[in-house]
N, C-alpha and C positions, 0 to 999 in steps of 0.2 A: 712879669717876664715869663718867658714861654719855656724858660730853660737855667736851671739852676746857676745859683752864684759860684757854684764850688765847680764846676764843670767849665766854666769861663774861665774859672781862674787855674783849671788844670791848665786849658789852651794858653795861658799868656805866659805860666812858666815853661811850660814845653817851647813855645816860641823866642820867648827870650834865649833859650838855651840855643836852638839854630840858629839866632840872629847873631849870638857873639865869634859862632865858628868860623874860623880860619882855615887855609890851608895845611897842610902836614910843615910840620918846623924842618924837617931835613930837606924841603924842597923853598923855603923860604928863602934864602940867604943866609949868609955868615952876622947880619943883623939878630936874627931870632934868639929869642931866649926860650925852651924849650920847659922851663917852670913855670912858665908864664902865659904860654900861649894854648889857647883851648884850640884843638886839631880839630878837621872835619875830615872822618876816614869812613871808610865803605863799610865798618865792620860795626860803626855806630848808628844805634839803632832810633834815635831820638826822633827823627824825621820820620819815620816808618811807623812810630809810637802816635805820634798827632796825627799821621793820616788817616790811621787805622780808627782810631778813638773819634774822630770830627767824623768819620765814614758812617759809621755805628750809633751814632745819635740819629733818633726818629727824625721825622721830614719838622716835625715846628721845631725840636731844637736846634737843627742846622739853619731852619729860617731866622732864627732871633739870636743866634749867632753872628749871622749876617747882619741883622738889623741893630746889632752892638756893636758891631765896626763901624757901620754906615752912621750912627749915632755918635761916634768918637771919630770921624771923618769927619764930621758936620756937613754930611748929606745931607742927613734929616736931622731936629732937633726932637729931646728926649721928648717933650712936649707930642711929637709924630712918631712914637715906637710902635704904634699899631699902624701905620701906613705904612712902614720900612718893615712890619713884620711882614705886610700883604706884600706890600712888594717884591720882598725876598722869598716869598715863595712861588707868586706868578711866573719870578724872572730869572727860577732857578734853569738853569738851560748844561752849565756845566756842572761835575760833579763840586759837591760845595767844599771838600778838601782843597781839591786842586784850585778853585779859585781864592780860597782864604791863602791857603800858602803861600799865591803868588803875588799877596800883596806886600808889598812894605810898609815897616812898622807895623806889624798885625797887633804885637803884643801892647805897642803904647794906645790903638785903637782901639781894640778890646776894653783895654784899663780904662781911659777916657770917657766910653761908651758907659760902663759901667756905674761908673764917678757920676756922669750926668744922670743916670738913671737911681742916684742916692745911695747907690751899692760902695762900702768904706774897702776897699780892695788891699787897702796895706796891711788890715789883720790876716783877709783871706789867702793874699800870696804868703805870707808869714807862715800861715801853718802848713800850706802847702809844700813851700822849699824845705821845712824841717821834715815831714811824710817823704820827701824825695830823696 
């Protein structure tokens, strides 16, 4: 791979973390449990943290970035990571932030991708959430 395990696996915790956010609880209804529910507020910086960080990786680790989604997509099979690496760099046209975030389920395709490429990601998010 063209781009460390541990830089994957910052993306998949940082993503997971935007993925479970919610609305503000005082704008939710009289339903909301406010110990409960993780807010998404302007002053949270988490989304601005992955763009920044995905921005700042050279042109092949944003490539094989991509090519670990597209792999836990089953676009391509792990089998074709250097074709989905070429790929992802021929066919970079947007910035690769913006396209990674606008996907759904990044972090389970990440993880996915990863797993297929033999990489064990349960220890690696492990030490990651504990650092976090």
């Amino acid at each position: 791979m063209d781009i460390s395990p541990n830089k994957v696996g910052f993306v998949i915790v940082r993503a997971r973390e935007l993925s479970i956010k919610v609305g503000r609880w005082d704008r939710a209804g009289d339903d909301a449990d406010s110990d409960t529910i993780y807010e998404s507020r302007s002053s949270d910086a988490t989304g601005r943290e992955l763009e920044s960080f995905i921005r700042n990786l050279n042109d092949d680790e944003k490539a094989a970035l991509v090519a670990i989604m597209w792999i836990g997509r089953d676009t391509f099979s792990a089998d074709d990571y250097d074709e989905a690496f070429e790929t992802a760099k021929q066919e970079a046209s947007a910035p690769t932030e913006t396209y990674l975030l606008g996907v759904p389920l990044l972090a389970d395709y990440l993880e996915d991708g990863l797993e297929s490429l033999g990489v064990d990601t349960s220890e690696l998010e492990d030490e990651l959430y504990r650092k976090a």
